[in-house]
C-alpha positions in Angstrom: 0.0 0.0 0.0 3.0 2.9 1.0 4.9 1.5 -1.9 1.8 2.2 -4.1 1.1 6.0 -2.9 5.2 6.5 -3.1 4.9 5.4 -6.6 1.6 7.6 -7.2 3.1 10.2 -5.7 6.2 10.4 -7.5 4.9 10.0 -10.9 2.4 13.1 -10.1 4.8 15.4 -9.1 7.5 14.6 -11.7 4.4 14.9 -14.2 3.3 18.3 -12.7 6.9 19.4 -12.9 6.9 19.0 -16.6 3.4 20.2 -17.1 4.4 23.6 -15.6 7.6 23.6 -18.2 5.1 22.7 -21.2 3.1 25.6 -20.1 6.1 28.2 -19.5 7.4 27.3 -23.4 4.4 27.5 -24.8 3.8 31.0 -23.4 7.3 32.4 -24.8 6.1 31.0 -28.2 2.8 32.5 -28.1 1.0 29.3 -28.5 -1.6 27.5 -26.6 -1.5 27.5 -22.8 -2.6 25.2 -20.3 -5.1 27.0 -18.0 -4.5 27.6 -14.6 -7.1 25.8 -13.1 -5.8 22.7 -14.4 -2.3 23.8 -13.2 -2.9 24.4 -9.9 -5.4 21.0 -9.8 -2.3 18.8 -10.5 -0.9 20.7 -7.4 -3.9 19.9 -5.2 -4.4 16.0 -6.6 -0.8 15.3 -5.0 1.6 17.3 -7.5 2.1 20.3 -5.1 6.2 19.1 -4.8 6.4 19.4 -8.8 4.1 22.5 -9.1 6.6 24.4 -6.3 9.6 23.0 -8.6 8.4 24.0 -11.6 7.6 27.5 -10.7 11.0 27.9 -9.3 12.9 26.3 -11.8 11.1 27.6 -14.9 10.6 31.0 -12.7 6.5 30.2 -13.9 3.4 32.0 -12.6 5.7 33.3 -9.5 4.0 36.5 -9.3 0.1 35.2 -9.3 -0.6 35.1 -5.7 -2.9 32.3 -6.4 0.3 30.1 -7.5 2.8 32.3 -5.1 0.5 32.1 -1.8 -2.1 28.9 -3.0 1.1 26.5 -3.8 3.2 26.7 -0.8 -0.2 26.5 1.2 -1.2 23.3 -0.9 2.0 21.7 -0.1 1.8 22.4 3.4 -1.7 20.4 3.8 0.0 17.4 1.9 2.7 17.4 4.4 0.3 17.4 7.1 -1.9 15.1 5.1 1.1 12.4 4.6 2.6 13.1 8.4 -1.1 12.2 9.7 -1.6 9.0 7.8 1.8 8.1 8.0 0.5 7.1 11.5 -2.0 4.7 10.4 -0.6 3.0 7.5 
């Protein structure tokens, strides 16, 4: 079971992570973006790690204080999240 929500967990954020990259070249071409909604709703299903990366690393969406302030606090409940079940599982 913890090896199952590693894996799921893992593949999110490394998938996040490269969705917020996609999104950051495809706004310094001009083309299609990915909206933000579905951006920050990879964060909340588990991708908050990836989502933080990716804004840092591809300096993406730093200055929205939805992503700036709604990130960080998204990651924060995961760690809480994880800590609490880490207890029962």
């Amino acid at each position: 079971m913890m090896e199952l929500l590693l894996y799921y967990f893992v593949c999110v954020n490394l998938l996040t992570f490269f969705v917020y990259g996609i999104d950051k070249w495809q706004a310094r071409q001009g083309k299609w973006r990915i909206s933000e909604a579905t951006l920050l709703l990879f964060a909340v299903i588990g991708g908050s790690i990836g989502a933080w990366l990716g804004m840092r690393v591809w300096r993406h969406k730093t200055m929205h204080k939805k992503f700036k302030y709604g990130i960080p606090a998204i990651l924060m409940i995961h760690i809480i999240i994880i800590g609490y079940l880490s207890k029962w599982i």
